[in-house]
C-alpha positions in Angstrom: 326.7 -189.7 67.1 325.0 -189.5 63.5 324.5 -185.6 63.8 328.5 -185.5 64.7 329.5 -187.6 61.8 327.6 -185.5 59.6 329.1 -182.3 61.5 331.9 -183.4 60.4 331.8 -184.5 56.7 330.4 -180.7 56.3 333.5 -179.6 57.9 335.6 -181.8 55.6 333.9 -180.6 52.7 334.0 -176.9 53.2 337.6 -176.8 54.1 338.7 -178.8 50.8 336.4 -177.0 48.6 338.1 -173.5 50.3 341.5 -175.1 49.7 340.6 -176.5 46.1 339.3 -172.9 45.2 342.6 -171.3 46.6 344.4 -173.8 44.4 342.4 -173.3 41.6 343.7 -169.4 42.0 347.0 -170.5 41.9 346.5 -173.0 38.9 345.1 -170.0 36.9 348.3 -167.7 37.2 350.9 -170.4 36.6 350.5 -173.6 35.4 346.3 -174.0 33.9 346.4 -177.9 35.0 342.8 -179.3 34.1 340.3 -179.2 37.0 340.3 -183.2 37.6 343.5 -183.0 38.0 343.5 -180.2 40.7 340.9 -181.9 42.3 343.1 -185.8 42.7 344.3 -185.4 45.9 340.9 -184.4 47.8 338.5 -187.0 48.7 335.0 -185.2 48.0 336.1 -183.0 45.0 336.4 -185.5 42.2 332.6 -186.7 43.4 331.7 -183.0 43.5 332.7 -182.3 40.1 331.0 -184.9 38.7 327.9 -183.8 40.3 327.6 -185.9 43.1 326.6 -183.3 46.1 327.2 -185.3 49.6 325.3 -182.6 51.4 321.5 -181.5 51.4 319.6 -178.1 51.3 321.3 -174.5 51.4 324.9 -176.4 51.6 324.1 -178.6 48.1 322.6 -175.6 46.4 326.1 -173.6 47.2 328.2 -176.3 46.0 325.8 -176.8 42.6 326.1 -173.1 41.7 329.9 -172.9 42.4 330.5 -176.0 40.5 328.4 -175.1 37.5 330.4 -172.6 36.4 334.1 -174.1 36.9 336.2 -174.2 33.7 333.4 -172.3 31.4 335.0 -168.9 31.0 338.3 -167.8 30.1 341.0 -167.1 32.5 340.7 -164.1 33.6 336.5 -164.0 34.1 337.6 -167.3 35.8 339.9 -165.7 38.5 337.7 -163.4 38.8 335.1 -165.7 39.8 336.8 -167.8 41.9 338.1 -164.8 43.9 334.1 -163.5 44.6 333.3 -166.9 45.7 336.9 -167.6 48.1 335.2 -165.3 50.3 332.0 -167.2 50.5 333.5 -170.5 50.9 335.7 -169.0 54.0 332.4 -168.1 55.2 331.1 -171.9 54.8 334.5 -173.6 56.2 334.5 -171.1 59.3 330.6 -171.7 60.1 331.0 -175.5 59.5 334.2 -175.6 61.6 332.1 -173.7 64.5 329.1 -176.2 64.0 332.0 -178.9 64.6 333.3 -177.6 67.6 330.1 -177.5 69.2 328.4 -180.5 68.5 331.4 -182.7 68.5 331.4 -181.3 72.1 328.4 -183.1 73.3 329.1 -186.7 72.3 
């Protein structure tokens, strides 16, 4: 049950980062809200940002270095960024959604 659960919280994760980066995007054309506030209505961002990292190894390291460099550059370096790593966290949310799947499976 334990390696489910934490199946699970990985998929959670992955999926809001990907949809906090896509908002970012969006916050970056139109309106430039502040990154807490972007980050309100997801339950592991505002932790994230704040640099507590709820997973371990390859995942945490990921997180760290896409975190590190949110709000330090101006807008358009910024967009830029977030649009290399999009792609990356797709990546992360589609593997951790597979891991899901078949682990949740068994139990």
């Amino acid at each position: 049950m334990y390696l489910s659960a934490n199946k699970k919280k990985r998929k959670q994760i992955f999926s809001e980062l990907y949809e906090f980066n896509e908002q970012l995007i969006l916050t970056l054309k139109f309106t430039r809200s502040s990154l807490d506030k972007i980050a309100q209505p997801y339950k592991y961002i505002p932790n994230i940002l704040s640099g507590e990292i709820p997973l371990t190894g390859d995942d945490a390291e990921f997180i760290a270095d896409y975190t590190k460099n949110l709000g330090k550059t101006d807008a358009l370096s910024q967009g830029d960024y977030l649009n290399e790593k999009k792609f990356l966290l797709k990546k992360y949310k589609e593997e951790s959604f597979a891991d899901y799947k078949k682990y949740s499976s068994l139990y």
